[in-house]
N, C-alpha and C positions, 0 to 999 in steps of 0.2 A: 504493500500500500504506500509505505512512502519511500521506494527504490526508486531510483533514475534508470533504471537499468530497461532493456530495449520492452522488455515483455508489456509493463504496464508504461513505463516515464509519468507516473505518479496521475496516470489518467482515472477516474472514477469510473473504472469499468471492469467486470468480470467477466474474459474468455471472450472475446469479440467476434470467435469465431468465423475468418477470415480467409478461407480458405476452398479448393475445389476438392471434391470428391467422389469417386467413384468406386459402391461396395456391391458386390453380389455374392448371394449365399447361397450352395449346391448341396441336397440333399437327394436321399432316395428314403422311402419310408417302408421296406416289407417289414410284415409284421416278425414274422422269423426268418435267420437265416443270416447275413451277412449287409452291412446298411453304412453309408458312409455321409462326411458331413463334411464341408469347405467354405470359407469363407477370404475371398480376394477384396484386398480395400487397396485402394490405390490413392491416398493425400500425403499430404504433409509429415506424417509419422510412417510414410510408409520410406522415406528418402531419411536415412542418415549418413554419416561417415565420424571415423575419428581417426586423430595424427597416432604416430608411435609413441611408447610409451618413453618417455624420456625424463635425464636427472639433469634436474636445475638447481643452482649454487648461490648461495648470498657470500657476496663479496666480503664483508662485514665479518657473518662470526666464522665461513669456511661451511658452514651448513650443508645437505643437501636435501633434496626430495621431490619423489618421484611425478610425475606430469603426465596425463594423460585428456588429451582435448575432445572433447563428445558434441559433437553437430547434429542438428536438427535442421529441416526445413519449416517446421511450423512457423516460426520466430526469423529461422534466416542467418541463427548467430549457434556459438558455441554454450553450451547449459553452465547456468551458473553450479559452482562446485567448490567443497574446500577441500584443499590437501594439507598434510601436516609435514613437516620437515621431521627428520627420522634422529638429530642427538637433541635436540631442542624445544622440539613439539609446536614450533613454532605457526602459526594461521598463516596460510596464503588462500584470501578467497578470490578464485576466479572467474570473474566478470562474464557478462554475455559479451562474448567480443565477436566482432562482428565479421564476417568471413566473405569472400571476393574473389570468383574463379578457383572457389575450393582451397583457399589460401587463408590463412592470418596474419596479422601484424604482431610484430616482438611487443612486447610488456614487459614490465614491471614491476613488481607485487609484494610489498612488506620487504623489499631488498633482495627479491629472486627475480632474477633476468627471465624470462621464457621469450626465446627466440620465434621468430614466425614459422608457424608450421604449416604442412602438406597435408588435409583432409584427405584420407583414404572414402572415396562414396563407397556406398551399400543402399542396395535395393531390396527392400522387405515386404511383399504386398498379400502374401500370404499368412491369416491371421489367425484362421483355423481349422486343423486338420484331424480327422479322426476317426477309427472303421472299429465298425460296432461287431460283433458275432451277438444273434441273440439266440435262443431256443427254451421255449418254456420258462424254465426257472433262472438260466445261466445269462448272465451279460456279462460279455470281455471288451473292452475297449483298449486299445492301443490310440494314444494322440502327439504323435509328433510335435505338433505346438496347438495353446489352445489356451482359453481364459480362465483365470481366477476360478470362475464355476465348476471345473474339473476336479477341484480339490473336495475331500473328503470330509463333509458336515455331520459331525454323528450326533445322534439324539440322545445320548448320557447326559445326568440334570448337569454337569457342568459344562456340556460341551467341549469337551478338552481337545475337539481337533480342529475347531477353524471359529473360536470363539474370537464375535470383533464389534464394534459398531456398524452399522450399514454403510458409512460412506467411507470407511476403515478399508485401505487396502488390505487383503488375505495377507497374512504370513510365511503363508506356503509362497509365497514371488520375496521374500528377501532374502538376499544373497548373504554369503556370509564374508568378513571381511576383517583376516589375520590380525592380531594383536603387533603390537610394533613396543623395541624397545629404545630407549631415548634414554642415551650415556649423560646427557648436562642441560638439563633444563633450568633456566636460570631462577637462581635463589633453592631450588630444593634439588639437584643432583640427578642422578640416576631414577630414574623412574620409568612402568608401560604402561603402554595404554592396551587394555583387553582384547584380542576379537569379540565381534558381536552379530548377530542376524542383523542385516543393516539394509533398513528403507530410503537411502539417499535417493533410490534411482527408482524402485517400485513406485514411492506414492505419488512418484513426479510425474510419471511417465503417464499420461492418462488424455486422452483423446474426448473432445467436445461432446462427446454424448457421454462424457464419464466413465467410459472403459479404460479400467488399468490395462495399460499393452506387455508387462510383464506378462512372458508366456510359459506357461507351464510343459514339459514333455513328461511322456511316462506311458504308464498305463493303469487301468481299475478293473478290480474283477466282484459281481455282484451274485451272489446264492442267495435264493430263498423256496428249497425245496417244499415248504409247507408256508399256513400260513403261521405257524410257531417256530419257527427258525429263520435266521435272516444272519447274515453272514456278508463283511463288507471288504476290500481291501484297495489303497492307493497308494503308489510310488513313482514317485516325480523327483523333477528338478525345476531350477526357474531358469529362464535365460531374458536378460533385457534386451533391449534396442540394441544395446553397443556392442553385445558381445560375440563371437566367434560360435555357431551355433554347437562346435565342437566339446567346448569348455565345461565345464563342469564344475563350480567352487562349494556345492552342498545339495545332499540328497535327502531327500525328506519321506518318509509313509506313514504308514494309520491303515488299523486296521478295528473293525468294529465289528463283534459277535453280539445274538440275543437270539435267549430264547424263553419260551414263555414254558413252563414247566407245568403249572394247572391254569382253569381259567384265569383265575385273580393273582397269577404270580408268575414275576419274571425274571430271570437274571441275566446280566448284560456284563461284557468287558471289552476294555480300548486299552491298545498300544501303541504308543507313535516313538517314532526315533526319526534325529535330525541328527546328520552327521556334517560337518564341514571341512574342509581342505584346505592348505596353503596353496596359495598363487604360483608357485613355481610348478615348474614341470613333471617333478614327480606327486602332486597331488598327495602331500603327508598329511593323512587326518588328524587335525589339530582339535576338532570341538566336536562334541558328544551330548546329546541331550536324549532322554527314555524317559518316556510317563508311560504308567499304565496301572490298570486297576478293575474295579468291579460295581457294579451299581445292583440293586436290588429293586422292584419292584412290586408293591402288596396292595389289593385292592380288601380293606379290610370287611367291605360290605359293599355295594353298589354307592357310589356316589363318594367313597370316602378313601381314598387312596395315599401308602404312604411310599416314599420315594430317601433310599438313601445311598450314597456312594464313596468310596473310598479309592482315595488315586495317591502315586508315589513316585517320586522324579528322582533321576541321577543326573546330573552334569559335568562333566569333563572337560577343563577349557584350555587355551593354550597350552596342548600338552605336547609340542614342539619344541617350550622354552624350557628344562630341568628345572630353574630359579624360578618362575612365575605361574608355573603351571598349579592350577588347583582344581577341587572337586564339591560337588556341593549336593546334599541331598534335602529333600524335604517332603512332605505331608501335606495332601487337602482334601479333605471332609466335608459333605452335605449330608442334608435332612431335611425333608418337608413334608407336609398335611396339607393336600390339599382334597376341598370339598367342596360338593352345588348342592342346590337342593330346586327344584323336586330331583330326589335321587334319579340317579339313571349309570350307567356306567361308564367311566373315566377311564377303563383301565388300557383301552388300544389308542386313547390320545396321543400321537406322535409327543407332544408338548404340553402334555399336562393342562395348567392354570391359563393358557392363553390358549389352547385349542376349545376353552369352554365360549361357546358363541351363545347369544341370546335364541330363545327359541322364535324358528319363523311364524309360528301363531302369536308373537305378542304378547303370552302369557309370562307369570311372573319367573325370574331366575336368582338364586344368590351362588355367587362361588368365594371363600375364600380359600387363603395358603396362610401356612405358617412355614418358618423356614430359620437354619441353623447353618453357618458353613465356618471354615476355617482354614486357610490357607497360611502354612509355614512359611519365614523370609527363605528359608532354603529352597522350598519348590518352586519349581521351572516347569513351565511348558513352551518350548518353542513356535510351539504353530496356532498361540492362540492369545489374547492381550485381552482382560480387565479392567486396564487403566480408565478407558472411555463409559464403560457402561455401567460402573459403580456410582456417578452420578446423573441426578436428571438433565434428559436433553433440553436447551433453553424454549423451544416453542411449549412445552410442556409445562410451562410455570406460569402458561397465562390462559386465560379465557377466549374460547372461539367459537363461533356464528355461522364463520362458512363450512360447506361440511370438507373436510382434506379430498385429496385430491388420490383416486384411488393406486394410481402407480405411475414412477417417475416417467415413462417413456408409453408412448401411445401411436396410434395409426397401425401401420403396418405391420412395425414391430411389437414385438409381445411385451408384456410386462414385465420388468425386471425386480424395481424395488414395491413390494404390494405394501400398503397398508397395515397389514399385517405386524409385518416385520415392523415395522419404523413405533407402531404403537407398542411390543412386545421391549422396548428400550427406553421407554418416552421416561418413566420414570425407573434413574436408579437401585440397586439393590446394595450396593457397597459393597460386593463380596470383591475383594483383590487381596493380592500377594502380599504378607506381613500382618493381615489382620483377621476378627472376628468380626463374622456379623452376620444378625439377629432381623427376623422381619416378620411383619403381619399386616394379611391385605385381607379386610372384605369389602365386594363390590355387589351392589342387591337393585334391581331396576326391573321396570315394566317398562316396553317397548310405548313412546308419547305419552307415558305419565309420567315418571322420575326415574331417576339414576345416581348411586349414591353411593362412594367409591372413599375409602379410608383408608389410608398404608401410613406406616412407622416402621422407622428401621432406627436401628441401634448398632454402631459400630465403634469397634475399638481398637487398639493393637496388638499382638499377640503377646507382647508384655503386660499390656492390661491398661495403656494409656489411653482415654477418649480421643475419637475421631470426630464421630457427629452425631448427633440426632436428629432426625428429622420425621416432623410428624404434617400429615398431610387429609385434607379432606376434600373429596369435588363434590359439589351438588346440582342436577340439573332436575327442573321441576315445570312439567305443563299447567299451568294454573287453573289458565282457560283452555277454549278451543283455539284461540288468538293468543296469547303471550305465554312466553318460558322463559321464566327466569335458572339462572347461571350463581352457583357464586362458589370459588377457591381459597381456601387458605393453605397455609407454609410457614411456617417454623419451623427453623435449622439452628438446631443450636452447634455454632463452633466451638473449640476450646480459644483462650485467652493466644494473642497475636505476639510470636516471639519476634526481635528487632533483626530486620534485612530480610525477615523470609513472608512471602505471599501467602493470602490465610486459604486462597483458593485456586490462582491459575499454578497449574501443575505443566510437568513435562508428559505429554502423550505416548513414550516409550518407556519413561522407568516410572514412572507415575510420583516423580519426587517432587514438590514446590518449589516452583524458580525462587531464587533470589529479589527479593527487590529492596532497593539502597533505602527507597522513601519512607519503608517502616519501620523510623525511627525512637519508635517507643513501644512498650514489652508490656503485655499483661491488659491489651485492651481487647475491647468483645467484639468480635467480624461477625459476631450468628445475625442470618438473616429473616426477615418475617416480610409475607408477605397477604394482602388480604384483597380480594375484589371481585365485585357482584356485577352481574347483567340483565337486559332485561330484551327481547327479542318480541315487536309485536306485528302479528302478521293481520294488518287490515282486512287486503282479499288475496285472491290466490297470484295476484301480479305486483302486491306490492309490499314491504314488509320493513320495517327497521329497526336498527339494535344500537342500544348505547352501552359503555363498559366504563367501569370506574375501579382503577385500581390505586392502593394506596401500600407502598412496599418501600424497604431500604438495599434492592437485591440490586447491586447497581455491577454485577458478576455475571451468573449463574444463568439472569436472566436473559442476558444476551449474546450469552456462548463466550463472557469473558470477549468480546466484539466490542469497540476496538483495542482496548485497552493491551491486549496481546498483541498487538502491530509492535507495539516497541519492545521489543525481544534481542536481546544477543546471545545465539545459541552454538556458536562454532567455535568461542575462545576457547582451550585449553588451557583454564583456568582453576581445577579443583584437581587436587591433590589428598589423598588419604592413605592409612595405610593397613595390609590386610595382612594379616602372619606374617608378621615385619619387614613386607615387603611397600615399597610405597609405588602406586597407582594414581595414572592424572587421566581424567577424561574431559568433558563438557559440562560445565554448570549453567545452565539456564538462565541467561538475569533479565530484570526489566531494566526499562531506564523510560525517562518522561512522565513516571505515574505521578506525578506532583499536579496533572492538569486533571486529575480524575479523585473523585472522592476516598477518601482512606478509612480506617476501623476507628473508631468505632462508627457504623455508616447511618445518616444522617434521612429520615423519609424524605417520599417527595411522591406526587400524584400522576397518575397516568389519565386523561379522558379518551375516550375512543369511541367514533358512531359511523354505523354505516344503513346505508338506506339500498335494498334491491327490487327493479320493479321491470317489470315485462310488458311492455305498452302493447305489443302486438304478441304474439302466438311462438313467433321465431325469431323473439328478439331479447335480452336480457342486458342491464342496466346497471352497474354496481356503482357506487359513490362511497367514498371512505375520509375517513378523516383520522388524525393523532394528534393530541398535543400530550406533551410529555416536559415535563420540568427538568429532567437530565434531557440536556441539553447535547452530549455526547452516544448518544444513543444509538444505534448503526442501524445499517443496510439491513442486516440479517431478519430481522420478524416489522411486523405492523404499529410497531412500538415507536419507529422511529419518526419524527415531526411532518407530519405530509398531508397533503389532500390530494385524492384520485379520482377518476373515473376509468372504470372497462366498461366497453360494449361491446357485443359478440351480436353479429346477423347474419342470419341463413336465409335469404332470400329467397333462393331453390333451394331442390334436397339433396343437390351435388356443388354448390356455393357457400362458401359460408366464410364471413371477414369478422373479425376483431382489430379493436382499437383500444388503444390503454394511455392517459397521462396521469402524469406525477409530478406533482411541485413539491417540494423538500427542505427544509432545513435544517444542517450539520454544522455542527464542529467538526472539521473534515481534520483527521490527524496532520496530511500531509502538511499544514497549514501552523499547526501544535506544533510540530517539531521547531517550527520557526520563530516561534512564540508567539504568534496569533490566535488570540481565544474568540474571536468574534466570530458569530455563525453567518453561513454565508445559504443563499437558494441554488439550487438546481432544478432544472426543466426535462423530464424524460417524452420521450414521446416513443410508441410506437405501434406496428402497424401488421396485419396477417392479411395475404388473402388466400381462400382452399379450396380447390376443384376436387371433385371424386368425379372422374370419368365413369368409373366401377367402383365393384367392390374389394378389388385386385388393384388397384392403383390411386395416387394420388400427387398432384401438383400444388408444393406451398410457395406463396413470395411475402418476402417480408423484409420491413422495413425498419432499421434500428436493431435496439435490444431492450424486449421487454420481463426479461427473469422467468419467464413460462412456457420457453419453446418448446414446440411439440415435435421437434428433433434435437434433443440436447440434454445436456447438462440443468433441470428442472431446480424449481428455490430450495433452499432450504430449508423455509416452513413450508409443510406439505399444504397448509392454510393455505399457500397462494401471497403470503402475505410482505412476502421478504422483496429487497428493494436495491436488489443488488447494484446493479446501473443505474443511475442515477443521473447521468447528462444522457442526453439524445446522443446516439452513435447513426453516423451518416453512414452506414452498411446498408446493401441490398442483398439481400440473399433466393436463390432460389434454388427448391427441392423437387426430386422427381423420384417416385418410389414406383415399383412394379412387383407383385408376385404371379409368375410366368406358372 
């Protein structure tokens, strides 16, 4: 957001998507028997190159380290990246620099020369490939390369193989990348830095409609000779954009057993291992990670199901270096109670507490869960991250009217992220690495009368120090045939605010609290409350309006920690510690700039929000919104931030159909903060669709700008519809042509 560097140059815009494309997808469907599946895209990510790998010198302390330049055409330039110099640890971050006839210009960089180098091109236009054998019970797949989705999701309550948030790259596409040791790093001596499973290049890599282009190879094999057995297994690799499709730096599998032994009983077990390699030629396995375990299943009556599991990690790391090399074990445990009522039976729920749907006659339903888990600081799971879904996602902390949007991508292509999902994370559980936690949900509702939803969770450390509490209520209530009222509360209680550390944004890989300079005082209170009521009345069947009043000090959590995490420094090599007396320096996470954003102990302030929907004709729909909000830094990300709009969508015919959207805006736009300007300034969005359906096999989009909602792309990030991400008019035309042949 506030880089000069080519991608944004500090412009008010997300993903401008700017580019030509051409994808077509090749299947066969027999039901048995042998079936294959292809997908050719030919843009901007399909054209890389990168120079050789070279060592560059600071003149200065004698230093070196290693260089390696990675070209894209989306951008046009080399990917921003940092390398570390190998006695000193020292930062060279290198720029999007800009390339010319497959050439660079010499640099510069914290005192290391990088000479102009010779892009090697690479053409990649093949994105997925993969041949099925199926027969009755057996599917074998072999997939030479292919998406994130290939990787193995298993239904054990903790998910231990591909456990993540939804817009979380998979962990199966991170590569792994050798510990380094550093003779004199200045002021503390000898010290290394770890290997680790490293998403430099996974979560970068990701294409306009949101597809991480990290591609998986391998193959998966699937039994389920009855419907009481079910038998799973995959073994992959990742390979990014830049790399040699030869190479190899870590192999990853999972396998998942169950079986149901009476009707209301079942036992289930997963094992995965990540193995990783050093970068030279002989491929010496340096890092070792094994989970694996057992889960139980008991339906103790119809309706009343308990669910518990037991899982255990070994880790093996830089075990290359005799001096640095260590091993780590540890323990994690679940349990939960979950129940509905009117009873009926829970017990073949893929997913337990969220596979409970309201019944389609309207009648009444209650479910809840109780729930226990604990996870050791020793246990690892390689293929799976915590960090993100122990707390609630920001659109989830407020009140909404419209209804979400059922799944990110639409038209021709299928659904990818459903509803579903996105609601099954909306609110945290706390359960991560190093801690205990405790929780209890019930949810009791008749379809257009109420809906009445209570969770508290309790978490701690596995020493026994508090983390949080937080206790929660939603209430939605039909009064009339005409109005439903809405209303949320939140209360979070934190522990007291130690001096230099953040009470809540966290690093999203090790899940620690960044640093921040500005918390200069210890023992004050960050817990946050939030409170706010709506009221929704719907005149006639074309016209309807809703006001929302909320009164909170959540000036964090609520906005995804938005913007406030723009000023972040995450690449110094600046923390040093020391572990069976050896000392270790990695990346400490710091803010900087938080002086323009409110601090602990945090202070109320009001949110108003109204919108009016009305349908003047039959095929035409009308939305008008509004926000004022007192935080005044309030972002792009939800409805929250200072705006008035309007959408209109018309279908004129029944193969026609245009939408139009403005948004006027006012921001403390960070870029502006860095410089010391606190004054808010407006923005003007404008933009524009239009849609043919020839058929029901094809469809032509043109569109005008960027309105945060395309119906080929990268969709908001409240599924509300409500986020705002662009925010100036972008003078882009685009236009789309889809077919299924």
């Amino acid at each position: 957001m506030t880089s000069t560097a080519v991608y944004n140059k500090k412009i008010n815009t997300y993903d401008p998507r700017i580019y030509d494309s051409l994808s077509a997808n090749f299947d066969t469907t027999n039901k048995e028997g042998f079936n294959f599946h292809g997908n050719v895209t030919v843009d901007p990510w399909s054209f890389t190159g990168n120079s050789t790998n070279i060592t560059v010198a600071n003149s200065g302390t004698g230093d070196t380290a290693d260089v390696e330049l990675r070209y894209w055409s989306n951008t046009a330039h080399i990917v921003n990246n940092t390398v570390y110099s190998k006695n000193t640890a020292a930062t060279i971050n290198i720029p999007e620099m800009e390339v010319n006839n497959y050439k660079t210009e010499a640099l510069t960089e914290n005192g290391y020369y990088i000479p102009g180098q010779k892009i090697a091109q690479q053409f990649q236009p093949v994105r997925e490939l993969w041949f099925d054998y199926n027969k009755e019970s057996v599917n074998f797949r072999f997939f030479p390369i292919a998406y994130q989705d290939q990787a193995l999701t298993s239904d054990d309550p903790l998910g231990i193989t591909n456990h993540r948030i939804w817009w979380e790259d998979s962990y199966w596409l991170r590569r792994y990348t050798p510990g380094v040791f550093h003779s004199s790093t200045p002021g503390h001596g000898a010290a290394f830095t770890k290997g680790k499973w490293d998403d430099t290049y996974s979560f970068l890599t990701k294409d306009s409609t949101g597809k991480y282009l990290t591609a998986l190879r391998g193959f998966s094999f699937n039994l389920q000779p009855s419907e009481d057995t079910y038998f799973a297994s995959t073994l992959s690799t990742p390979k990014d954009l830049w790399q040699d499709y030869a190479t190899v730096d870590n192999i990853v599998s999972a396998t998942r057993f169950k079986q149901n032994i009476l009707d209301n009983l079942s036992l289930g077990a997963t094992f995965t291992a990540r193995l990783g390699f050093t970068s030279d030629s002989d491929m010496t396995l340096d890092a070792q990670n094994y989970v694996g375990g057992l889960d139980l299943g008991y339906e103790i009556f119809d309706g009343l199901k308990a669910q518990g599991e037991v899982l255990t990690s070994q880790s093996y790391s830089n075990t290359t270096n005799e001096t640095y090399k260590s091993k780590s074990q540890g323990n994690a445990y679940y349990f939960s109670l979950v129940t509905r009522y009117p009873r009926e039976s829970i017990m073949d729920l893929k997913y337990s507490y969220d596979d409970i749907k309201p019944p389609k006659d309207g009648s009444f339903l209650l479910k809840a869960r109780l729930y226990g888990a604990r996870m050791d600081t020793g246990f690892d799971s390689a293929l799976s991250n915590y960090h993100n879904t122990r707390q609630d996602v920001f659109w989830g902390r407020h009140i909404h009217f419209r209804k979400p949007f059922e799944y990110y991508y639409s038209g021709l292509e299928g659904p990818t992220t459903k509803w579903d999902e996105l609601d099954a994370t909306r609110i945290g559980d706390g359960i991560d690495i190093g801690r205990n936690a405790f929780g209890f949900r019930i949810e009791a509702g008749k379809a257009d009368v109420f809906n009445n939803l209570f969770d508290i969770r309790y978490v701690n450390s596995v020493k026994g120090e508090p983390i949080e509490t937080v206790v929660r209520d939603e209430l939605a209530v039909k009064i009339t045939d005409k109005l439903t009222a809405k209303g949320l509360g939140i209360y979070q209680r934190l522990p007291k605010t130690t001096v230099g550390v953040d009470p809540t944004i966290f690093d999203g890989n090790t899940g620690q609290f960044w640093d921040n300079p500005s918390i200069t005082v210890g023992g004050q209170d960050p817990s946050l409350k939030t409170g706010s009521v709506g009221l929704n009345y719907e005149f006639f069947d074309w016209l309807s309006i809703n006001g929302i009043y909320e009164r909170t000090n959540d000036y964090t959590l609520a906005y995804g920690d938005f913007p406030r995490n723009v000023y972040r420094n995450d690449t110094t090599m600046d923390h040093f510690y020391y572990q069976n007396d050896n000392q270790y320096v990695d990346n400490l996470a710091s803010l900087y700039n938080q002086q323009y954003f409110p601090l602990p102990p945090y202070s109320f302030y009001n949110v108003f929000k109204a919108g009016c929907e009305f349908s003047p004709f039959r095929n035409m729909n009308v939305y008008l919104d509004y926000a004022q909000n007192d935080f005044k830094s309030s972002g792009q990300v939800s409805d929250g931030m200072n705006h008035v709009g309007m959408d209109i969508t018309y279908m004129p015919f029944k193969k026609f159909g245009m939408a139009f959207k403005y948004v006027y805006s006012r921001w403390r736009d960070p870029n502006r903060l860095a410089l010391g300007y606190t004054n808010i300034t407006g923005h003007n969005n404008f933009f524009g669709e239009f849609r043919y359906f020839p058929s029901k096999d094809d469809e032509l989009i043109l569109q005008y700008g960027e309105g945060n909602s395309s119906q080929i792309g990268n969709m908001t990030l409240d599924p509300y519809g409500g986020s705002n991400l662009t925010i100036d008019t972008q003078h882009i035309v685009r236009a789309y042509y889809r077919r299924r042949f």
